[in-house]
Backbone as CSV, one residue per row, in Angstrom:
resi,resn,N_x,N_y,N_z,CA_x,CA_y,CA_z,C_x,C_y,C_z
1,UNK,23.713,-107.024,-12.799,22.904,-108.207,-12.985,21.417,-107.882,-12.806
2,UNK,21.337,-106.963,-11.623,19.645,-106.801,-11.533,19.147,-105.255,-12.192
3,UNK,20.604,-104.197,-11.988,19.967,-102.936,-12.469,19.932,-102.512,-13.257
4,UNK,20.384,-103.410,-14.652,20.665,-103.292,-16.412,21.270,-102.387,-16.305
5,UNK,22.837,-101.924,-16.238,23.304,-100.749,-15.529,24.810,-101.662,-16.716
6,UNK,25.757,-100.733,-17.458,26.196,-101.606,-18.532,27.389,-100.766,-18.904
7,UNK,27.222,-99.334,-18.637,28.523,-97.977,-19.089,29.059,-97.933,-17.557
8,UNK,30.447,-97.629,-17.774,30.920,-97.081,-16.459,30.610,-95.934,-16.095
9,UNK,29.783,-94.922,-17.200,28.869,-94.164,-16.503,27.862,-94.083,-15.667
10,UNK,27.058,-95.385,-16.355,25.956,-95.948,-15.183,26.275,-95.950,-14.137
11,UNK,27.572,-96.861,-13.772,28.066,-97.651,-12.361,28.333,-96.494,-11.820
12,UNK,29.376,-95.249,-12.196,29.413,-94.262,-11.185,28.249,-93.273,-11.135
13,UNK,27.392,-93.313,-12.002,25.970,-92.329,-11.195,25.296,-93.417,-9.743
14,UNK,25.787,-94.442,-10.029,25.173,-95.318,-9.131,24.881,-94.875,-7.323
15,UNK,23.577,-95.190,-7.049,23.745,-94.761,-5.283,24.948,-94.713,-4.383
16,UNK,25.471,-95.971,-4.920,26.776,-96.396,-3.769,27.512,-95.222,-3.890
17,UNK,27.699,-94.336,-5.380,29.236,-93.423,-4.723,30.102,-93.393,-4.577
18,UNK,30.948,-94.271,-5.642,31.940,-95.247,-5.671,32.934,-94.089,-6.560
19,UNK,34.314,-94.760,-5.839,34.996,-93.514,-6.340,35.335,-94.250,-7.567
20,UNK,35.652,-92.613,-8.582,36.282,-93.368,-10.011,37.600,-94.685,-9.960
21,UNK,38.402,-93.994,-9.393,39.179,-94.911,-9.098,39.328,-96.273,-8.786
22,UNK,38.364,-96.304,-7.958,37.640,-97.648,-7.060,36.932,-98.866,-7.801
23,UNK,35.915,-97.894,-8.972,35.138,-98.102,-9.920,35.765,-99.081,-10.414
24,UNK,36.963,-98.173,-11.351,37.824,-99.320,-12.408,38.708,-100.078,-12.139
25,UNK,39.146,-99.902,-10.663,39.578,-101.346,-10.551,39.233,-102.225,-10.396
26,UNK,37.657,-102.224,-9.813,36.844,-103.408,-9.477,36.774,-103.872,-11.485
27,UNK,36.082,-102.969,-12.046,35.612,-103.297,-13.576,37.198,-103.824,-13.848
28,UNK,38.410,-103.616,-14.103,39.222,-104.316,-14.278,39.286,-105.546,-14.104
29,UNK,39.380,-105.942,-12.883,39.204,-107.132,-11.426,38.285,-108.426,-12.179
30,UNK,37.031,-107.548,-12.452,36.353,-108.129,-12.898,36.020,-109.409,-14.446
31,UNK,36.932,-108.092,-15.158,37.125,-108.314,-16.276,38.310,-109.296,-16.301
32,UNK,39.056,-109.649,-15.452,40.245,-110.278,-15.818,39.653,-111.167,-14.988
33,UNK,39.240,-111.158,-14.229,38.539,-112.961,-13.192,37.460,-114.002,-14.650
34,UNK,37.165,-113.234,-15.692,36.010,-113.403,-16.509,34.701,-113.712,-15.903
35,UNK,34.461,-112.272,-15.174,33.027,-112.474,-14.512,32.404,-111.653,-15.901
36,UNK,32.743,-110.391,-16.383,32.471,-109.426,-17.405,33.645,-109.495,-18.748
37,UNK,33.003,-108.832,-19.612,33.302,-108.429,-20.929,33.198,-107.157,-21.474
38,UNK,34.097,-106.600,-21.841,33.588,-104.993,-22.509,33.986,-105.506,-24.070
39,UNK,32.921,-104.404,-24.893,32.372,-104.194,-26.235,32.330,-103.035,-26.573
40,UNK,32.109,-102.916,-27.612,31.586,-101.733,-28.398,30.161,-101.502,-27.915
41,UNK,30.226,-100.237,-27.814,28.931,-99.531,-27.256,27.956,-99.411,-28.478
42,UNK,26.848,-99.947,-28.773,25.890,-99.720,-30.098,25.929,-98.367,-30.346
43,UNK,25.550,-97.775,-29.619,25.470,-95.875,-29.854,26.228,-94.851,-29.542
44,UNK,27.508,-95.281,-29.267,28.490,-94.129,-28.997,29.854,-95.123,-28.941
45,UNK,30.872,-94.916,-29.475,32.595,-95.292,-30.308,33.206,-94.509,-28.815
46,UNK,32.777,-93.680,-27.920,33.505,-92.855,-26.914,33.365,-93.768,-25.567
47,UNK,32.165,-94.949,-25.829,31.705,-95.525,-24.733,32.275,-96.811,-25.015
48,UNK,32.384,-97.910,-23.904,32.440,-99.124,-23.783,31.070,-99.445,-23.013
49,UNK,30.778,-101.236,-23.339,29.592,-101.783,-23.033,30.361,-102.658,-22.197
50,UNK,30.068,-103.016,-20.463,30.392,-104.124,-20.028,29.064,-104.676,-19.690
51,UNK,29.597,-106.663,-20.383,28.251,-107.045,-20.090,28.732,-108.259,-19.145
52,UNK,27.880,-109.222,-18.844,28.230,-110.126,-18.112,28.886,-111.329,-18.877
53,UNK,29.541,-112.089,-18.588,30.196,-113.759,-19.327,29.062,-114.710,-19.055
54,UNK,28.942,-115.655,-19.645,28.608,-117.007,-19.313,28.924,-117.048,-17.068
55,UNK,30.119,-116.809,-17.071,30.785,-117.474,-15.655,29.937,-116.196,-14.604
56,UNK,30.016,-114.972,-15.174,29.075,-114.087,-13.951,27.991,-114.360,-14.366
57,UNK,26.772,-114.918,-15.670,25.444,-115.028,-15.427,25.482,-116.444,-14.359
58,UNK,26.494,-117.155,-14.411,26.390,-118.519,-13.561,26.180,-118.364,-11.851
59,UNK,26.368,-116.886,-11.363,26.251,-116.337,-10.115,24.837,-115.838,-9.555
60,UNK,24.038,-116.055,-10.534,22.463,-115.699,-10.046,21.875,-116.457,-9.430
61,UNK,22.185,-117.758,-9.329,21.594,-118.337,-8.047,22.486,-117.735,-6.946
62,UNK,23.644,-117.507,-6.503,24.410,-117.113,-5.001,23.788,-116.016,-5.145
63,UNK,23.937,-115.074,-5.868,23.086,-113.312,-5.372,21.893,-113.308,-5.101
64,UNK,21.244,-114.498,-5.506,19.713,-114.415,-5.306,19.647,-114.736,-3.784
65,UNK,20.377,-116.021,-3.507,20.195,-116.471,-2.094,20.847,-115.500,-0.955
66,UNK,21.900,-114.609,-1.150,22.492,-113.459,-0.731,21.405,-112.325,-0.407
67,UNK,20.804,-111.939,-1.418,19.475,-111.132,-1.267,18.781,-111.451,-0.726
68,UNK,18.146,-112.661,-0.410,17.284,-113.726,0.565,17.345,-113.425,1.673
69,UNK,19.117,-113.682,1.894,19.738,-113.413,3.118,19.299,-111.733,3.707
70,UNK,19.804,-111.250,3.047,19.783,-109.376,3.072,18.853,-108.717,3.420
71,UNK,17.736,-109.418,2.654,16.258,-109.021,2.785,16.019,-108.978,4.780
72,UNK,16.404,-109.775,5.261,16.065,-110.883,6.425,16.998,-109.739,7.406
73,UNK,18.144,-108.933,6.881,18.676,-108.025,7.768,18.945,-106.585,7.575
74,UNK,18.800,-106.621,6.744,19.563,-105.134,5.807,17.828,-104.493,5.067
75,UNK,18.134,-103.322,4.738,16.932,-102.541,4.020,17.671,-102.836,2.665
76,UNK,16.969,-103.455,1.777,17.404,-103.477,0.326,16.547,-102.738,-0.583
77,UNK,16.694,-102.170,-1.819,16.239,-101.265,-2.449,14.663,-102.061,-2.887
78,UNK,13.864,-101.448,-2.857,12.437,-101.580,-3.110,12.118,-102.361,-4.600
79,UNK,13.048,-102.001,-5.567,13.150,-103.264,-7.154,13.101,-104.442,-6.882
80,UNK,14.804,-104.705,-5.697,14.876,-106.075,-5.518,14.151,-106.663,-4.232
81,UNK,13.360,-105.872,-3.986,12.475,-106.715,-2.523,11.373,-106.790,-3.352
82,UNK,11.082,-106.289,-4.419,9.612,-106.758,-5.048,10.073,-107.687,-5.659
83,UNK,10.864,-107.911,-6.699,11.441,-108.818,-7.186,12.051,-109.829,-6.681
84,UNK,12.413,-110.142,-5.323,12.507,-111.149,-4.658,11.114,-111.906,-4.062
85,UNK,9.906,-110.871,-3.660,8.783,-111.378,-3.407,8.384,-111.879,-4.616
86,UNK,8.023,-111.972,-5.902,7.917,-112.696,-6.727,8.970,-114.015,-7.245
87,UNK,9.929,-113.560,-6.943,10.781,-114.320,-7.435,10.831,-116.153,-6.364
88,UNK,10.305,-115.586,-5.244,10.430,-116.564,-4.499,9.221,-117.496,-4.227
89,UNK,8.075,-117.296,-5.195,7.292,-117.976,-5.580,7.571,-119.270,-6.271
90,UNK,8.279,-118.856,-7.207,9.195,-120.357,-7.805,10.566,-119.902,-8.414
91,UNK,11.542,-120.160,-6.982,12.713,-119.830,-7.383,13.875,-120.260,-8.475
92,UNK,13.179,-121.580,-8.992,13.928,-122.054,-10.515,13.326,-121.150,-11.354
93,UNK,12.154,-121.235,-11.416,11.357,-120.547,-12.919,12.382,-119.282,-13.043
94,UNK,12.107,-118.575,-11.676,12.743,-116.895,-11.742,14.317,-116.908,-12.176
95,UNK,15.017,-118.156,-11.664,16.379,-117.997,-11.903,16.483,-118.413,-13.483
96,UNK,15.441,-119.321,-14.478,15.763,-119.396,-15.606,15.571,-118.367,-16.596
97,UNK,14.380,-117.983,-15.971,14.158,-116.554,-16.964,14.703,-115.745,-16.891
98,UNK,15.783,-115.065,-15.809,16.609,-114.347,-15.267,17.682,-114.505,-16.085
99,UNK,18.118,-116.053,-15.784,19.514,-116.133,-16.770,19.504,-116.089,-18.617
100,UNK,17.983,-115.891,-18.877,17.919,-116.458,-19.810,18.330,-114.684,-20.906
101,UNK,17.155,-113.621,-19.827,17.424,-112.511,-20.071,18.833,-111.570,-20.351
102,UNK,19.830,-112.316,-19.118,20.949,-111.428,-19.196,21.707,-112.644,-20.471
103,UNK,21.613,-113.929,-20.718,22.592,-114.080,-21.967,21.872,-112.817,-23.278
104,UNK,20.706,-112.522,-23.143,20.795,-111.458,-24.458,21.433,-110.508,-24.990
């Protein structure tokens, strides 16, 4: 949602370190709750594209307020603490343009 991150290649170069295994069952999980969708990859037939549904872009207000939260205890990555300091200037504006970005 925040790290335009879309191949299950992405997700496992990802910091966390997530085992393959682990990976696709969550992306499974996921896919069958209809939070995500996989596609055809524009530039490679070897790849799948998972993107978000309608029902997971509908979760950007809870992750936002989650991050809110996080910010307040946890070290969160330096993208989303800048992006929460802006964002919390006017937290509708940010959540429409936000949602408006990931239906693309």
């Amino acid at each position: 949602m925040f790290n335009k991150k879309g191949t299950y290649g992405d997700f496992l170069k990802s910091e966390e370190g997530i085992a393959t295994n682990i990976l696709a069952s969550r992306l499974q999980s996921l896919e069958e709750n209809g939070l995500i969708e996989k596609s055809d990859h524009p530039d490679s037939k070897a790849k799948v594209l998972y993107m978000l549904t309608q029902k997971g872009i509908d979760l950007l207000p809870v992750f936002f307020e989650i991050y809110i939260w996080a910010e307040k205890y946890f070290d969160i990555p330096k993208e989303i603490k800048a992006a929460l300091k802006e964002a919390k200037k006017d937290k509708e504006s940010f959540i429409r343009s936000k949602t408006k970005e990931l239906r693309k």
